[in-house]
C-alpha positions in Angstrom: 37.5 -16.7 12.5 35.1 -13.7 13.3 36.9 -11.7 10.7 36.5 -14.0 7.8 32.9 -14.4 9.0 32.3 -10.8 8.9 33.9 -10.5 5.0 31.6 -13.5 3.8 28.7 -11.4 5.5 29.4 -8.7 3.9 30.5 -10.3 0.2 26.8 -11.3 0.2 25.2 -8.3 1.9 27.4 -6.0 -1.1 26.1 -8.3 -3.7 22.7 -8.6 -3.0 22.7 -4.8 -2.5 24.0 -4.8 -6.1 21.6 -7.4 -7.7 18.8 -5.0 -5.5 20.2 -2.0 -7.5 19.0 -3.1 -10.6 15.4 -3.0 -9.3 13.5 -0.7 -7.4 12.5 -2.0 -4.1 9.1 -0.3 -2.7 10.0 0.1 0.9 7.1 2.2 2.0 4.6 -0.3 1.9 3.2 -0.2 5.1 0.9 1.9 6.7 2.5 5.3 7.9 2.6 5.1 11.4 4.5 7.7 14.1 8.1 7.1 15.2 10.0 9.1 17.7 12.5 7.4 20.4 14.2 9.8 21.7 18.2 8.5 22.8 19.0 12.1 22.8 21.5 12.3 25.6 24.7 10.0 25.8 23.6 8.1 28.9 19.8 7.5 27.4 22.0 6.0 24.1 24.6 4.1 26.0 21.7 2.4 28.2 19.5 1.7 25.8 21.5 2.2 22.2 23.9 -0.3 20.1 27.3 0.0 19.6 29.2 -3.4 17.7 28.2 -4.2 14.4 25.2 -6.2 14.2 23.8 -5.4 17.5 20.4 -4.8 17.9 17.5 -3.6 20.2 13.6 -4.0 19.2 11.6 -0.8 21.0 7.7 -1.7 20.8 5.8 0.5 23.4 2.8 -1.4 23.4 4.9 -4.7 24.4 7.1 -2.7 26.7 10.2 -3.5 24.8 12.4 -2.9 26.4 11.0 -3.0 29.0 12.7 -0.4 31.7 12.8 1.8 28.3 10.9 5.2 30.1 8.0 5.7 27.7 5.9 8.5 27.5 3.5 10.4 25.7 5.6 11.8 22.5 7.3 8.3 22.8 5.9 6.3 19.6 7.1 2.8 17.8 6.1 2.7 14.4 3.3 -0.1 13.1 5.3 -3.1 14.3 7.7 -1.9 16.5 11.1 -0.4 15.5 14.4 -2.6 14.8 17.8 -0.5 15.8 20.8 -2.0 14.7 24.4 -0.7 14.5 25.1 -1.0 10.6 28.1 -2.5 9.1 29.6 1.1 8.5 29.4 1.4 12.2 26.2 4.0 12.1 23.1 3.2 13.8 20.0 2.2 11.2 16.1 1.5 12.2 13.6 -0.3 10.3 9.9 -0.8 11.1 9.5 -4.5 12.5 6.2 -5.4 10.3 6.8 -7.7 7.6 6.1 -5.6 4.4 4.6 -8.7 2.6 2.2 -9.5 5.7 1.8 -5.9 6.7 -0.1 -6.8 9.9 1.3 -5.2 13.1 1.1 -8.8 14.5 3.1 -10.2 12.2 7.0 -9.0 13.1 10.5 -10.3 11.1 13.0 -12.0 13.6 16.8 -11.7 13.5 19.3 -14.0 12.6 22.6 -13.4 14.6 24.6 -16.1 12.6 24.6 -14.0 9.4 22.7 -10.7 10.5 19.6 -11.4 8.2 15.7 -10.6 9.1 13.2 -13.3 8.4 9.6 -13.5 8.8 8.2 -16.1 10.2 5.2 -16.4 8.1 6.3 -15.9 4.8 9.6 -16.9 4.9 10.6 -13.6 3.3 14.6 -12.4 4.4 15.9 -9.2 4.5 19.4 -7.8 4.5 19.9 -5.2 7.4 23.0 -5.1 8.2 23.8 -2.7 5.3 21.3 -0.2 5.9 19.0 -1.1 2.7 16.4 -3.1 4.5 16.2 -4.8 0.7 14.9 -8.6 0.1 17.2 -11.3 -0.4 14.5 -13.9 -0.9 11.0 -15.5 -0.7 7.9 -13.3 -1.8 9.4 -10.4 -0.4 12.2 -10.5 -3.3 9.6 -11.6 -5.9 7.3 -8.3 -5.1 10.2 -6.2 -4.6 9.3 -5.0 -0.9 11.7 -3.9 1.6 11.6 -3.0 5.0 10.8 0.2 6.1 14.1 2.6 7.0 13.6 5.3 9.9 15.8 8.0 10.1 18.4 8.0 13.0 19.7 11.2 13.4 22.7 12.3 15.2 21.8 14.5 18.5 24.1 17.2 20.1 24.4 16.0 23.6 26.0 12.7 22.7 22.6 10.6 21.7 19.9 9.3 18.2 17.0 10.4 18.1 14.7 8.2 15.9 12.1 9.1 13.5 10.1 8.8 10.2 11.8 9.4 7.3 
């Protein structure tokens, strides 16, 4: 059952990513904002990290999210807040939270666990992260061609991600 859920997922993700190909999606919309979460170490990434496909944490230092995450100074979360999600190829991917089409701080996609899909709640826009493009699937944010903003999640040597503007 989960595995022919999984292949429909991604059936749809691989052909919207296709359809997406054919246009370019401007996924730099937002303002440009700082991003650095540091998951350097193995136990900072195993406590606070992802590790199945399609799990996700939201880091937002102004709501404390999470919130026994130890932030500090050089500890920043991007405009809306950062989305980390373990990708379907099994690598960790971030994306800012804002919705590009709002692109208010205030106004942050939600996640769908049934078929691994962002949506934001006022526009109705939905995004396709489980893939790693962030790229619309419908809803003004396909008919303006805006996608979420990607953050680079780099592999450290001590076991962790460290997470960061692109």
């Amino acid at each position: 059952m989960l595995n022919n859920k999984f292949l429909s997922v991604f059936v749809i993700a691989l052909t919207v990513l296709l359809l997406a190909a054919c246009d370019k999606v401007d996924n730099k919309s937002l303002p440009g904002y700082m991003v650095r979460i540091p998951l350097s170490d193995y136990g900072r990434w195993a406590t606070y990290g992802v590790s199945g496909v399609g799990e996700y944490r939201i880091f937002n230092r102004e709501k404390k999210l999470p919130s026994n995450y130890p932030y500090d100074a050089t500890t920043y979360t991007g405009f809306g807040g950062v989305l980390l999600m373990m990708g379907i190829d099994m690598k960790p991917i971030a994306y800012d939270m804002a919705c590009p089409i709002e692109a208010r701080a205030d106004v942050v996609i939600s996640i769908n666990s049934e078929n691994f899909e962002a949506y934001c709640p006022n526009c109705d826009s939905r995004y396709n992260i489980l893939t790693g493009s962030g790229g619309p699937i419908s809803g003004m944010a396909l008919n303006h061609k805006k996608g979420l903003t990607p953050y680079a999640v780099n592999a450290t040597g001590y076991g962790g991600y460290l997470i960061t503007n692109r």
